[in-house]
C-alpha positions as CSV (number, residue, x, y, z in Angstrom):
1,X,-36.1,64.8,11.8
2,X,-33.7,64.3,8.9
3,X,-34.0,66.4,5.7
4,X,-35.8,63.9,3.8
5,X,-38.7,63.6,6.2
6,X,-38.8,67.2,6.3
7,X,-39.4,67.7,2.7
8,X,-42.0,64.9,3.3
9,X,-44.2,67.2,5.4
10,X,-46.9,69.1,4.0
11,X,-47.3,72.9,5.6
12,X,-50.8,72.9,7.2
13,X,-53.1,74.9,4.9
14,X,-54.1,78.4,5.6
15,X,-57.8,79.7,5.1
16,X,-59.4,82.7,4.6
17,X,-61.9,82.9,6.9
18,X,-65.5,85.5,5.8
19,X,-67.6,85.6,9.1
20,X,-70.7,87.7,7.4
21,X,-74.7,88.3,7.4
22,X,-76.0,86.6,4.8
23,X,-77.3,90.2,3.0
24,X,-72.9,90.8,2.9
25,X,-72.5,87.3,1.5
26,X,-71.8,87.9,-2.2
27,X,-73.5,85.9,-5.5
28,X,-70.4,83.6,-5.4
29,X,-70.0,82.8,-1.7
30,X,-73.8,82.4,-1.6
31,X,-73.7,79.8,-4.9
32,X,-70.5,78.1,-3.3
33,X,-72.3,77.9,0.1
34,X,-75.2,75.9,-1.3
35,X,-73.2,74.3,-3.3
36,X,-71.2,72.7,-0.3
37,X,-74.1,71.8,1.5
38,X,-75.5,70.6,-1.5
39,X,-72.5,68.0,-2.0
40,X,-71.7,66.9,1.9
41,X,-75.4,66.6,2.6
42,X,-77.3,65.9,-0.2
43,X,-75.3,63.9,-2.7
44,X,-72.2,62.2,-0.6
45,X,-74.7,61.5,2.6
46,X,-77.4,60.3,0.2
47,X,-79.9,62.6,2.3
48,X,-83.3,64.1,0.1
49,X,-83.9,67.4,2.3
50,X,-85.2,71.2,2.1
51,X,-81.8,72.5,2.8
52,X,-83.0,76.1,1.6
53,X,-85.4,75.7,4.7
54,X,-85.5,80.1,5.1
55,X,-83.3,80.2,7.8
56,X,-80.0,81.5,6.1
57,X,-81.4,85.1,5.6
58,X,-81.0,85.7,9.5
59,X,-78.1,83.7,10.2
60,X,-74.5,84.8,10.4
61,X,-72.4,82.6,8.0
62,X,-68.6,81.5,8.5
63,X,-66.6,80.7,4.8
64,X,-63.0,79.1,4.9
65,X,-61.8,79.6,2.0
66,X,-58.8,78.1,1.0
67,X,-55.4,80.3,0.0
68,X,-53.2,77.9,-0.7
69,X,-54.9,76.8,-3.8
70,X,-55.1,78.6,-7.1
71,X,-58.1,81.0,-6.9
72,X,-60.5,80.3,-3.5
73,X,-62.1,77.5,-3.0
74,X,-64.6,76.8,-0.4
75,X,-62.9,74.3,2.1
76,X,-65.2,74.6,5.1
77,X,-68.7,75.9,6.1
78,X,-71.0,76.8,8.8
79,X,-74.0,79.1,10.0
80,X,-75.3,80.6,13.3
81,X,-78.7,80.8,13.9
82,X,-78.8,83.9,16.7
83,X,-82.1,83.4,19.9
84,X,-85.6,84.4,18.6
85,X,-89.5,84.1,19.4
86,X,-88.9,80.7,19.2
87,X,-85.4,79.8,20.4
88,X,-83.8,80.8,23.0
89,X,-80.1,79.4,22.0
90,X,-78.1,80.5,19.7
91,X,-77.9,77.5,17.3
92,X,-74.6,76.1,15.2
93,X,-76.1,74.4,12.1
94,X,-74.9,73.2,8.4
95,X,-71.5,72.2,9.8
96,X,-69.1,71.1,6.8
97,X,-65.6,70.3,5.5
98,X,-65.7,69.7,1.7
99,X,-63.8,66.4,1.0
100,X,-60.6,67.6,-0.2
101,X,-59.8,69.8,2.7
102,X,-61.2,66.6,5.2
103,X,-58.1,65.5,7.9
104,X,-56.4,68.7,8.3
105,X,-58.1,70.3,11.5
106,X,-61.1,72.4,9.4
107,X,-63.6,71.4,11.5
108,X,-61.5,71.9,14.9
109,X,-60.7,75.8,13.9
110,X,-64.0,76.7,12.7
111,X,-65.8,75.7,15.7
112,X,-63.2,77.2,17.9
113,X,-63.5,80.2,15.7
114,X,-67.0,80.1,16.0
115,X,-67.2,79.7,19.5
116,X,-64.5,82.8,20.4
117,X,-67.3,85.0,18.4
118,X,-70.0,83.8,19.6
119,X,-68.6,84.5,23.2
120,X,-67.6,87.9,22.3
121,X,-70.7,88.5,20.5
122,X,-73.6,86.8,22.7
123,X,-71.6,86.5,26.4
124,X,-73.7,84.1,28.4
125,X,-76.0,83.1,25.7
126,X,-76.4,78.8,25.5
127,X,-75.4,77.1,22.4
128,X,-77.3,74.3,20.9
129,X,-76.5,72.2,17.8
130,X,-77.8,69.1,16.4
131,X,-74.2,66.7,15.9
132,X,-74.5,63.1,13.8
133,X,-73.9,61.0,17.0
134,X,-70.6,60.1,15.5
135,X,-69.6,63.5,16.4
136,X,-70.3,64.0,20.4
137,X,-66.9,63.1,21.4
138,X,-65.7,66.0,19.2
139,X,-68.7,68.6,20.3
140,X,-67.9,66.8,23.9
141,X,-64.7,68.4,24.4
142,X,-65.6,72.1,23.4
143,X,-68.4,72.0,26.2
144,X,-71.5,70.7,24.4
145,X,-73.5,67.6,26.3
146,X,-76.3,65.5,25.2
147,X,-80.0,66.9,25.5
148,X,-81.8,64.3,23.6
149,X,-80.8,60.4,22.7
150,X,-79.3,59.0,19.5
151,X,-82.1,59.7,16.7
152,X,-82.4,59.1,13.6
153,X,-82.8,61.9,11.1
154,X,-82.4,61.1,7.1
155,X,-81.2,58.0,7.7
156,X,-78.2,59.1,10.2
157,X,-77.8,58.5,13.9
158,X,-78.3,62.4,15.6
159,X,-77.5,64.1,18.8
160,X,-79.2,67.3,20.3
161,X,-76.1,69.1,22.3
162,X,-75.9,71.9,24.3
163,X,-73.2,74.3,26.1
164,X,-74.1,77.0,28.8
């Protein structure tokens, strides 16, 4: 690679990454959080939803936070829903890469950061997650397999998946 290409190449961002209960999450991370969702889900996938569905108080929350930037700015964002009375699987939910950090391999080290806790954590336990269809190939090849057909929720094509 010659010099100039070199200086062509951008360093691949670094995150900070806050794996925490929601009652650790602070004001800020909890604004940002909704926030997110809020902006992927809401506005940019024109989907009208009860995203504060009363879930996130008993869900572990991951936070990439960018460090390259000036101050931290929320680049990625998921939760995990631990087995109850009613589910048995742990769920993955609320998956999102805001759009400035999009293309840079977010989404690929947050669920594999996910998944190494969640194996440490919860050995043996199944996942479940419900991916826009568009997505299987990607859920595919960390495991997960179809457990419903394509569906329709808000207007965009859905998959139930599942990994044991």
């Amino acid at each position: 690679m010659s010099d100039s290409q070199q200086s062509d190449t951008k360093p691949a961002p670094q995150f900070d990454w806050r794996w925490k209960a929601f009652d650790d999450l602070t004001n800020v991370e909890v604004y940002e959080m909704l926030a997110a969702r809020a902006a992927v889900f809401v506005i940019e996938q024109n989907c009208l939803y009860g995203d504060i569905d009363g879930l996130d108080r008993d869900a572990w929350h991951l936070l990439a936070y960018s460090s390259d930037a000036p101050g931290a700015t929320l680049a990625g964002y998921l939760r995990v829903l631990l087995p109850d009375a009613e589910e048995a699987d742990i769920r993955i939910g609320r998956v999102l890469t805001t759009a400035a950090f999009r293309g840079v391999g977010l989404g690929k080290a947050m669920l594999e950061r996910t998944l190494s806790h969640i194996y440490a954590q919860w050995p043996g336990t199944p996942i479940r997650l419900h991916a826009q269809a568009h997505l299987q190939a990607f859920y595919g090849a960390y495991g997960f397999e179809p457990m419903s057909d394509v569906h329709e929720e808000d207007g965009i094509p859905h998959i139930w998946m599942r990994s044991t």
